[in-house]
MISELUM-679038 format. One line per field, with one value per residue (C-alpha): residue number from 1; residue in three letters; x, y, z. Coordinates in steps of 0.05 Angstrom, whole numbers, plus 5000, padded with zeros to 4 digits. Last residue first. Example, Ala and Ser with C-alpha at 12.3 -4.5 7.8 and 13.67 -1.06 7.14 Angstrom:
i: (2/1)
aa: (SER/ALA)
c1: (5273/5246)
c2: (4979/4910)
c3: (5143/5156)
// end
This chain:
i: (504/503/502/501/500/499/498/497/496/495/494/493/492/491/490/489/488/487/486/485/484/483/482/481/480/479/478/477/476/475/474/473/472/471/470/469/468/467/466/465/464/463/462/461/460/459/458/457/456/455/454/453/452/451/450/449/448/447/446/445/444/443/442/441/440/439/438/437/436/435/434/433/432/431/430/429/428/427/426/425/424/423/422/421/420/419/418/417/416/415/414/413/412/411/410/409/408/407/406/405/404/403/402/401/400/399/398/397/396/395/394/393/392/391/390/389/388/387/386/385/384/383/382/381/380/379/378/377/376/375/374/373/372/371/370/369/368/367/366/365/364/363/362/361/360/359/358/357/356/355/354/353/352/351/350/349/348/347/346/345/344/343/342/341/340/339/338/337/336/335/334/333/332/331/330/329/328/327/326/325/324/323/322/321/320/319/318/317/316/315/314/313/312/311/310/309/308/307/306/305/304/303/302/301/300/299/298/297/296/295/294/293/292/291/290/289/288/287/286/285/284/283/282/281/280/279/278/277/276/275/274/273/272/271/270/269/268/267/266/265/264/263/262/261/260/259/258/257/256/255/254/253/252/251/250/249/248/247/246/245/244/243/242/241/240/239/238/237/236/235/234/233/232/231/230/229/228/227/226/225/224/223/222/221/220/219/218/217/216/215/214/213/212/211/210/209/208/207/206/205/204/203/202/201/200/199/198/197/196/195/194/193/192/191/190/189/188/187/186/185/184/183/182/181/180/179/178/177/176/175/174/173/172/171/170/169/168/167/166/165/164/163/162/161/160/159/158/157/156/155/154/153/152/151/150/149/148/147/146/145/144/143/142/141/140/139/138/137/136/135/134/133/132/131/130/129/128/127/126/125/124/123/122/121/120/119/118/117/116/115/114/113/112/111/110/109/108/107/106/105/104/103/102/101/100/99/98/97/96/95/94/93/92/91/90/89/88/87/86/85/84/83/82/81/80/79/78/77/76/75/74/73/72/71/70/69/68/67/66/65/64/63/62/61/60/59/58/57/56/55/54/53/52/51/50/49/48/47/46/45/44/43/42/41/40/39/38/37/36/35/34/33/32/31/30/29/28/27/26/25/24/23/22/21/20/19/18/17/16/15/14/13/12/11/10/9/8/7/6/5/4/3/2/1)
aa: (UNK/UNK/UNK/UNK/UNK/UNK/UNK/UNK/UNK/UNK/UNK/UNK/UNK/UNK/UNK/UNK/UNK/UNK/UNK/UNK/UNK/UNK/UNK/UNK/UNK/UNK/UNK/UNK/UNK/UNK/UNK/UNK/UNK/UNK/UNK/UNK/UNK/UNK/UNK/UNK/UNK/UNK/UNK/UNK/UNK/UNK/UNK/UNK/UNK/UNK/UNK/UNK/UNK/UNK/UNK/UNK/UNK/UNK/UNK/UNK/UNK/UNK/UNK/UNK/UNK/UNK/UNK/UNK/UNK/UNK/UNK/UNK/UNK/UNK/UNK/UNK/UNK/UNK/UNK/UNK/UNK/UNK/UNK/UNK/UNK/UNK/UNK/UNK/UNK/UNK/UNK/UNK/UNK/UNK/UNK/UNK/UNK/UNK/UNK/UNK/UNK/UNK/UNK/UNK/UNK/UNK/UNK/UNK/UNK/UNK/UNK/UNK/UNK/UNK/UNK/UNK/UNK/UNK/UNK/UNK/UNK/UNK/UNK/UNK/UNK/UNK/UNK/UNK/UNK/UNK/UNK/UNK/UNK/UNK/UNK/UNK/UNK/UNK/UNK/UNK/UNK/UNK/UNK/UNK/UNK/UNK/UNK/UNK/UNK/UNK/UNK/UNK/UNK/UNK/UNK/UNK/UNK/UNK/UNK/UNK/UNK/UNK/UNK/UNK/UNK/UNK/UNK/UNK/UNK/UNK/UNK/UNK/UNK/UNK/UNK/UNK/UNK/UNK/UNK/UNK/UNK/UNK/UNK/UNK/UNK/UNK/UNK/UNK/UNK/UNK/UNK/UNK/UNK/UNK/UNK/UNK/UNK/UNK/UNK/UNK/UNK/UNK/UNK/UNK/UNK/UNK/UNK/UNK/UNK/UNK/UNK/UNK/UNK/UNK/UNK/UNK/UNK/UNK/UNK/UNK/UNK/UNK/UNK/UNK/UNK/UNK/UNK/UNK/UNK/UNK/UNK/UNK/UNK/UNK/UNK/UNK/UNK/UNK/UNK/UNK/UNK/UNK/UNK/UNK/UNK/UNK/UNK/UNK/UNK/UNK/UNK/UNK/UNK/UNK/UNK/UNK/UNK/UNK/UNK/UNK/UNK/UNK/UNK/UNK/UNK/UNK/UNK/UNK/UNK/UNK/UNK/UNK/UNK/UNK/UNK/UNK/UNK/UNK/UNK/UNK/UNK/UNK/UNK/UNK/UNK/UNK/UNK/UNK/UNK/UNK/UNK/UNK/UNK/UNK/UNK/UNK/UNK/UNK/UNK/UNK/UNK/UNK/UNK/UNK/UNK/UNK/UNK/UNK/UNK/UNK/UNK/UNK/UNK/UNK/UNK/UNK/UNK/UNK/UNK/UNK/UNK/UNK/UNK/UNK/UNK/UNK/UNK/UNK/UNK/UNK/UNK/UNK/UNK/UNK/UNK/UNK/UNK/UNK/UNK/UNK/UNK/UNK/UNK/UNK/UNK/UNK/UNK/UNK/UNK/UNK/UNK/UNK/UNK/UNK/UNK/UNK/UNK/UNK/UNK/UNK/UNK/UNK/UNK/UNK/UNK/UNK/UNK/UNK/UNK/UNK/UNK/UNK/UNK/UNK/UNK/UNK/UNK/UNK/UNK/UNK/UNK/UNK/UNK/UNK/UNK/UNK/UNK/UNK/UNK/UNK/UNK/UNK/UNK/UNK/UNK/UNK/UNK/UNK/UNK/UNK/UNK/UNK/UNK/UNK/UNK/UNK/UNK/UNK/UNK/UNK/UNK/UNK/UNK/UNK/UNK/UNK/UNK/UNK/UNK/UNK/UNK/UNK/UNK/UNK/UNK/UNK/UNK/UNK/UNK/UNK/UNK/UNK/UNK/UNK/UNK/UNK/UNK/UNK/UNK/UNK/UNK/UNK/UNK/UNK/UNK/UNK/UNK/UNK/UNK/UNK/UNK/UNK/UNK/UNK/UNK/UNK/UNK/UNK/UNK/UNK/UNK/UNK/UNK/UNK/UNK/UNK/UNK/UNK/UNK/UNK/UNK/UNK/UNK/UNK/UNK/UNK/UNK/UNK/UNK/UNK/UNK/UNK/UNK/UNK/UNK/UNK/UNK/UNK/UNK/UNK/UNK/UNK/UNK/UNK/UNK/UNK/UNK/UNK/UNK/UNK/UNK/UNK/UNK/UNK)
c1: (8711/8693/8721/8785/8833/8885/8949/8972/8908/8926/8990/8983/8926/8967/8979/8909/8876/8871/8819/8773/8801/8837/8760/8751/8692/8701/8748/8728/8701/8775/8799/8737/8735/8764/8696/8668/8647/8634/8584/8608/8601/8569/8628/8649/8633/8582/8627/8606/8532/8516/8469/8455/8428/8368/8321/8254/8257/8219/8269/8284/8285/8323/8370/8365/8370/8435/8463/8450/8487/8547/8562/8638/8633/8568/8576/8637/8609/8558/8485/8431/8364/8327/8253/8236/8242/8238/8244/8289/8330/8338/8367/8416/8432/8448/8489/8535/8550/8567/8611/8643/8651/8692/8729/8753/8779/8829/8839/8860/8850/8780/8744/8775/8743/8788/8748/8796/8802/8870/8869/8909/8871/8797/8823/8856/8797/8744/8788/8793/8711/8696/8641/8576/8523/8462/8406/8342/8288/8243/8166/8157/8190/8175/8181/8233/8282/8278/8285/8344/8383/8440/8459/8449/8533/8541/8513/8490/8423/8398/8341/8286/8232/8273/8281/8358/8364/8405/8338/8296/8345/8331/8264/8252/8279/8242/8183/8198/8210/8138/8110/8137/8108/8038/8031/8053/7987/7990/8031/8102/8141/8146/8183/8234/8246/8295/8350/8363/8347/8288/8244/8202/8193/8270/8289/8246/8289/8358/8345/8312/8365/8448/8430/8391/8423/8483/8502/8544/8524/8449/8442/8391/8360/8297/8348/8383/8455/8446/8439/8504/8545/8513/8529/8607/8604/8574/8636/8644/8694/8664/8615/8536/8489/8457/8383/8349/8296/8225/8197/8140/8117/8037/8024/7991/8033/8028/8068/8044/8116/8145/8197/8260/8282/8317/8354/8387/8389/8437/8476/8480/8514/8557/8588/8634/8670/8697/8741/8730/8771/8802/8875/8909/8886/8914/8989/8973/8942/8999/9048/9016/9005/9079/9089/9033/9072/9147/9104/9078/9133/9105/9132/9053/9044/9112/9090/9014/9047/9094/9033/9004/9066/9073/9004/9009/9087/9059/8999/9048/9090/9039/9003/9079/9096/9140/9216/9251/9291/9235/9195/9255/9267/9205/9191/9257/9228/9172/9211/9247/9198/9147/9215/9224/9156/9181/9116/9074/8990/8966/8907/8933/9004/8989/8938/8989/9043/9002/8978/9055/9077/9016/9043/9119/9088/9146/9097/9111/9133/9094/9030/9051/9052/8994/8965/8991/8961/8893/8892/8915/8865/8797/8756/8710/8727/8807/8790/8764/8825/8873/8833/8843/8915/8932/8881/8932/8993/8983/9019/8969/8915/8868/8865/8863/8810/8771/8778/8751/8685/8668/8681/8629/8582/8581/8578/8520/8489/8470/8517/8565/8549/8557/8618/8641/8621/8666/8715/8711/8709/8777/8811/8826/8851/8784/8754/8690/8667/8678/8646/8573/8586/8581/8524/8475/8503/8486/8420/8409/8445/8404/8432/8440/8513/8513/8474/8540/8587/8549/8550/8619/8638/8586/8609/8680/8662/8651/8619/8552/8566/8506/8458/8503/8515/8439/8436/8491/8471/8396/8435/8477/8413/8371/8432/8450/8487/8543/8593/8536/8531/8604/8611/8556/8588/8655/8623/8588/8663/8691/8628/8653/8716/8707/8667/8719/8763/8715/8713/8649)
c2: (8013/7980/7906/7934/7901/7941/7919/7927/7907/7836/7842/7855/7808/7743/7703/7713/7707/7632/7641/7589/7559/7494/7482/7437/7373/7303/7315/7300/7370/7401/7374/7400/7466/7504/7486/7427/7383/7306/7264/7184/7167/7225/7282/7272/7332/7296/7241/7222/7265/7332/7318/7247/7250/7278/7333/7348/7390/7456/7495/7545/7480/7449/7510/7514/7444/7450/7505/7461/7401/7438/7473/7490/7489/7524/7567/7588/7592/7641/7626/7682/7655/7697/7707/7723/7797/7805/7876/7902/7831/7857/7907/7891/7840/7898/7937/7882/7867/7939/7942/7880/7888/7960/7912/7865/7925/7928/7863/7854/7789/7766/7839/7842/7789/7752/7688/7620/7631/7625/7613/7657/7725/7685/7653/7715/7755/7713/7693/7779/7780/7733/7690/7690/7639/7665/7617/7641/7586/7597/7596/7666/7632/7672/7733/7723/7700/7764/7792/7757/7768/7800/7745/7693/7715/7656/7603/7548/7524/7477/7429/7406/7358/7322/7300/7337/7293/7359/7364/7371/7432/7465/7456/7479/7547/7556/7541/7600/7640/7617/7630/7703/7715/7694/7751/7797/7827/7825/7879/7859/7842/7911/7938/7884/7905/7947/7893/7867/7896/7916/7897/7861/7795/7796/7819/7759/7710/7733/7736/7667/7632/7657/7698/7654/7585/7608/7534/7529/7465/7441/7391/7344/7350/7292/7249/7300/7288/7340/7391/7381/7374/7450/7476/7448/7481/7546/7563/7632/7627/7668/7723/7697/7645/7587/7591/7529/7515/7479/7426/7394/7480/7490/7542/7593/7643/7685/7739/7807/7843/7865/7923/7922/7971/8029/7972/7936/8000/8019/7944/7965/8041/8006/7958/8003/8015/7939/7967/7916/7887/7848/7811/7861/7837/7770/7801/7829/7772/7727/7779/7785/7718/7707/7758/7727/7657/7694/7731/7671/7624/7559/7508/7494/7573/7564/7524/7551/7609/7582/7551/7625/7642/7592/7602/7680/7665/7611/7671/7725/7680/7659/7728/7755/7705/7655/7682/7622/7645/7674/7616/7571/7608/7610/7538/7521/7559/7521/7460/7475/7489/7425/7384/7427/7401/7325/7279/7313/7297/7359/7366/7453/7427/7378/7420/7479/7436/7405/7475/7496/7442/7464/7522/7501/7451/7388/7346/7266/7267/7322/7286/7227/7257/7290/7222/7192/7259/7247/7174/7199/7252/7213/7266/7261/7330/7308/7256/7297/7338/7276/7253/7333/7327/7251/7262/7336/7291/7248/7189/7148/7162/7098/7067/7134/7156/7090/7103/7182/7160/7102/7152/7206/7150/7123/7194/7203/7276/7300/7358/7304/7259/7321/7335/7267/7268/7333/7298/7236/7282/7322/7248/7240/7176/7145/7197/7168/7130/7185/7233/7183/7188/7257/7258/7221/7254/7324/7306/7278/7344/7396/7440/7495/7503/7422/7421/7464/7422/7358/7392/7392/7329/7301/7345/7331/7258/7260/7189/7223/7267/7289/7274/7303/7357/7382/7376/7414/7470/7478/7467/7535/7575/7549/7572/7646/7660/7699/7633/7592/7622/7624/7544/7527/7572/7535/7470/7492/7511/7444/7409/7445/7428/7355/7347/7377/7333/7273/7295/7324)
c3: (8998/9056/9043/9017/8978/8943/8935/9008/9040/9006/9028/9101/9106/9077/9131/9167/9096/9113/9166/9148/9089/9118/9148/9080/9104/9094/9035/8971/8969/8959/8901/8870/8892/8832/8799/8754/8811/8770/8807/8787/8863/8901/8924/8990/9032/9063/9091/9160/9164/9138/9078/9088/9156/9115/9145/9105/9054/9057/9028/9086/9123/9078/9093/9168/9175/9140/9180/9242/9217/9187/9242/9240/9151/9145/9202/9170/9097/9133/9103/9083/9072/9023/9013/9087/9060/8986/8960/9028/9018/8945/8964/9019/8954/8911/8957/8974/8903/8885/8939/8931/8851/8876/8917/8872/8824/8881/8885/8810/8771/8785/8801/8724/8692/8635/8641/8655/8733/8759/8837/8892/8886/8883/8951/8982/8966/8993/9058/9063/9051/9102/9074/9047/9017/8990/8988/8945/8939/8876/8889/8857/8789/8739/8774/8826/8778/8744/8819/8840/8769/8786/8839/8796/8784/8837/8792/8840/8803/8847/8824/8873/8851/8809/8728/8716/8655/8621/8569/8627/8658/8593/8586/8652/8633/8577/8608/8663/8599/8571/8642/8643/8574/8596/8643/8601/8591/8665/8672/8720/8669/8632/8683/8681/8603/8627/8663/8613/8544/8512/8447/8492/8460/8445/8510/8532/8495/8513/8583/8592/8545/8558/8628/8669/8633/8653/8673/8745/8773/8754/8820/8838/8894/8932/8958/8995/8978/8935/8999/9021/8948/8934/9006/8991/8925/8941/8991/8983/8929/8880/8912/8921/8890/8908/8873/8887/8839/8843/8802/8769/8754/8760/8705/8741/8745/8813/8784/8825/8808/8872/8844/8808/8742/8789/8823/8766/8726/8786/8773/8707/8721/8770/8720/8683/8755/8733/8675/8605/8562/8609/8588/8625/8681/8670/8667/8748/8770/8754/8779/8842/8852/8851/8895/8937/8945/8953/9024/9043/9044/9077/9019/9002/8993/8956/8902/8904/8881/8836/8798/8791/8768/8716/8693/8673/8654/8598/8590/8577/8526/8485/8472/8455/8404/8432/8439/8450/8500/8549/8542/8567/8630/8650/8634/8677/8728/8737/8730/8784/8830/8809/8832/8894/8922/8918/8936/8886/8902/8919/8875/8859/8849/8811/8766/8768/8737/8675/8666/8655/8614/8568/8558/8550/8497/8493/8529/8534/8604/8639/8598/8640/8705/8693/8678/8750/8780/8758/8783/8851/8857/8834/8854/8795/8765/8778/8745/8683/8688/8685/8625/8594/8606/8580/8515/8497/8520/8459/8468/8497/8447/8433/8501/8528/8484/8503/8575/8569/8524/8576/8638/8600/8586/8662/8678/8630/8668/8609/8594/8612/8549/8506/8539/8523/8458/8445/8478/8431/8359/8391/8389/8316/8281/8297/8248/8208/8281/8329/8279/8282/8353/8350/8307/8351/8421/8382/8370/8437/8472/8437/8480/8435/8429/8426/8371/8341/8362/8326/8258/8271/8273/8233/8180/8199/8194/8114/8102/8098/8042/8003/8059/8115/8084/8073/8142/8161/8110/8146/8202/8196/8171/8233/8285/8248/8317/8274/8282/8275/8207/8187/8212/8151/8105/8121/8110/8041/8017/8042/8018/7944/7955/7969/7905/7860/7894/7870/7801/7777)
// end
C-alpha cells in the first residue's frame, strides 16, 4: 500500500472517528482513536483530535497526554496549544495555562487569531494592560472585519483606550466596510451584532445614554433572532419543575470529603464578586460556571430512570432508589476531583442551578444554597448592555427578560416554601455597601469560620494566577465594583420603553 493510500485510509478512519463523537457515540469514537494512534503515531491530527474529544469528557489527564503529543507533531499549528491550554485550565494549571499562552506567542506573533485569544486569557487573569497591548496588536495585523470588531469590544469593555473617538471610528469604519463587501448574510449580522454592542459601551463611556442604548438596541435586537427558541416555551418546564418537587427523605449515607456551595440566581447579580469573597477563605475552592448539574448528573439518572428532567424527581425520593442518588452525587464529585478542586468546600456558581434546587437537594441534603439578588432594572440594564455568546432569548430581548423574571421568581419563592432555613438570600447591594457583614452572614450560613481574607483591603482582587471566566472579570480586580449600583438610573425610561418589566 503506497503511503497516500495509507493517509487516506487514516483520513477516512479519522472522519469516522469525529462522526461518532459528533453523535455522542464516545466509546465507538476512541475505540477508532486508539486504534489510530497505533497504526499512525506520527499523525498529530489524530493526537490532535483524539485529545478534543477526552476533553468532552473530562478526561483531562488523557487528553493533557495527547495534546501535547499534537503540540509536538504540528508546531506549525497553534489550535493544538489552545486546546492544551484549556485542558490545562480545566485543571486548575495556571502556571501550565500561562506556559502554553507564552510559548504560542513566542511561536505565532503574526497571527492575530494567538494575539486575540492571549489578550482574552489576560484579560481572564486581570492583567488589563497586558491584554490591551495584544489587542492592540491583533487590531494591527487583522484584516477580519469580525474579528476587528471583538478586538474593539474587548478594549472597550477592559477600559484601557486612551483616545475614545479612535475605537468610534473604527467602529464605523467596520460598518461601513461589511456592508460593501457584501459578506454572506450570517457574517454580516453578527460583525453589526458586535459592532453595536461595542458602540454602546463607546458612547456609554462618552456619557451619551440615550445613542449607547440605541445601539444596544440594535445589537440585542439582530441577536434575538439568532434564538431558536420563544422564552414563554419555558413556563410549562419550570411548572413540571414544581409539580415534580417535594422533601425527598435522602439522608445518604455515603459520607461526602466535601461539601458544595450552590451560588446561583439571575445573570448579572453579582455571583462573581460573592464567588472571589468566599474563595479567599482558605478552606473554598471554586468550580466557576461548569454545567456539570445539567450535562452529567441529569443525563445519567434520566437514563437509570427511563425519564426526563424534571419527571424522574418523583422517583428519587423511594428508597429503592436510594442508592441511585449516591451514585449521581459520586458522579458529581468525580468530576470536581478530576478538575483538582481537592477542598472541603467547593462552590459551584452556575446561576441557571437555580432549576435544579431540589435535585441538588437530594443528593446532596448538606448542600449550601446562596442566592444572590439584585435590582431587577440594574439586572436588566447590565445583561441588555453585554453580548453573551449563547443565543438565549431572556438574554437578547428585555421583554422576553421579563417573562424569565417571572418565572424565576416564582420558582425560588418555591423552593424557599420546600426548604425553609435552607437558602440564604443575599442582596448584591448589601453585598457590595456591607461587604463585611454580608460575608459573615454567608460563612456563617456555611459554617465557616470568619476570615479577614474574604472582605478585607483587596477582596475583590482576583487570587494571583485565578482566571474569572465571566463578563465580570475586568471588574473584580477592583477593590470592590459599586459603579453598578444604581446604573439603570440613566437608562430607566428606555429600558421600560422596550419592554422591561419587573412585575410582569
Amino acid at each position: 500500500m503506497t503511503s497516500q493510500a495509507s493517509n487516506r485510509t487514516i483520513d477516512n478512519v479519522l472522519k469516522q472517528a469525529q462522526q461518532c463523537i459528533d453523535s455522542g457515540k464516545y466509546h465507538e469514537g476512541f475505540a477508532f482513536y486508539k486504534a489510530l494512534i497505533k497504526s499512525a503515531p506520527e499523525r498529530g491530527d489524530v493526537h490532535y483530535e483524539f485529545g478534543r474529544a477526552l476533553l468532552l469528557v473530562d478526561e483531562f489527564d488523557a487528553a493533557i497526554e495527547r495534546l501535547t503529543q499534537a503540540c509536538q507533531l504540528l508546531p506549525q499549528q497553534h489550535e493544538a496549544l489552545f486546546a492544551l491550554a484549556d485542558a490545562f485550565e480545566a485543571v486548575n494549571s495556571i502556571n501550565d495555562v500561562d506556559t502554553v499562552i507564552t510559548f504560542a506567542l513566542s511561536q505565532f506573533s503574526e497571527r492575530p487569531e494567538v494575539l486575540y485569544r492571549a489578550a482574552n486569557y489576560y484579560r481572564e487573569l486581570g492583567q488589563l494592560a497586558k491584554a490591551d497591548e495584544l489587542a492592540k496588536q491583533c487590531l494591527i495585523k487583522s484584516k477580519d472585519t469580525l474579528l476587528q470588531s471583538y478586538i474593539w469590544l474587548l478594549r472597550l469593555n477592559i477600559e484601557q483606550i486612551d483616545h475614545l473617538e479612535d475605537a468610534h471610528n473604527a467602529l464605523l469604519k467596520i460598518l461601513d466596510k461589511a456592508k460593501k463587501l457584501g459578506e454572506r448574510q450570517a457574517d454580516t449580522d453578527e460583525i453589526e451584532m458586535i459592532s453595536n454592542f461595542a458602540l454602546g459601551r463607546y458612547f456609554e463611556l462618552d456619557h451619551k445614554p440615550e445613542h449607547a442604548f440605541d445601539c444596544w438596541r440594535k445589537a440585542n435586537a439582530l441577536q434575538f433572532l439568532m434564538c431558536d427558541y420563544k422564552v414563554d416555551s419555558l413556563k410549562a418546564l419550570f411548572d413540571e419543575i414544581k409539580s415534580n418537587s417535594s422533601i425527598r427523605n435522602t439522608t445518604t449515607n455515603k459520607l461526602h470529603s466535601f461539601t458544595p456551595i450552590f451560588i446561583l440566581g439571575l445573570p448579572r447579580t453579582g455571583s462573581t464578586l460573592l464567588e472571589q469573597c468566599l474563595s479567599k477563605h482558605t478552606e473554598v475552592k471554586t468550580l466557576g460556571e461548569q454545567p456539570i448539574i445539567a450535562n452529567q448528573v441529569v443525563p445519567f439518572l434520566s437514563h437509570h430512570t427511563n425519564s426526563p428532567y424534571p419527571l424522574f424527581m418523583s422517583e428519587l425520593g423511594e428508597q429503592k432508589n436510594q442508592l441511585l442518588c449516591e451514585r449521581a452525587a459520586s458522579i458529581y464529585e468525580k468530576a470536581l476531583s478530576k478538575r483538582q478542586l481537592n477542598s472541603a468546600f467547593v462552590i459551584d456558581k452556575l446561576p441557571a442551578n437555580f432549576q435544579s434546587i431540589g435535585l441538588i437537594m437530594t443528593i446532596f441534603p448538606h448542600a449550601k444554597i446562596i442566592h444572590i439578588k439584585r435590582d431587577f432594572v440594574d439586572v436588566g440594564l447590565s445583561i441588555f448592555k453585554n453580548h453573551f455568546a449563547a443565543n438565549e432569548p431572556y438574554l437578547c430581548n428585555l421583554d422576553a427578560l421579563s417573562t424569565y423574571n417571572a418565572m424565576y421568581n416564582d420558582l425560588m419563592q418555591h423552593w424557599h416554601a420546600l426548604y425553609p432555613g435552607k437558602i440564604l438570600d443575599i442582596q448584591y447591594e448589601d453585598l457590595v455597601n456591607s461587604q463585611k457583614a454580608s460575608m459573615h452572614a454567608a460563612l456563617d450560613f456555611c459554617g465557616l469560620e470568619g476570615q479577614q481574607a474574604c472582605w478585607g483591603k483587596g477582596t475583590a482582587t482576583t487570587k494571583s494566577k485565578t482566571m474569572v471566566k465571566t463578563l465580570s472579570s475586568a471588574q473584580v480586580i477592583q477593590t470592590i465594583y459599586k459603579e453598578g449600583v444604581g446604573r439603570h438610573s440613566r437608562y430607566a425610561g428606555y429600558l421600560a420603553k422596550y419592554g422591561l418589566n419587573e412585575h410582569k
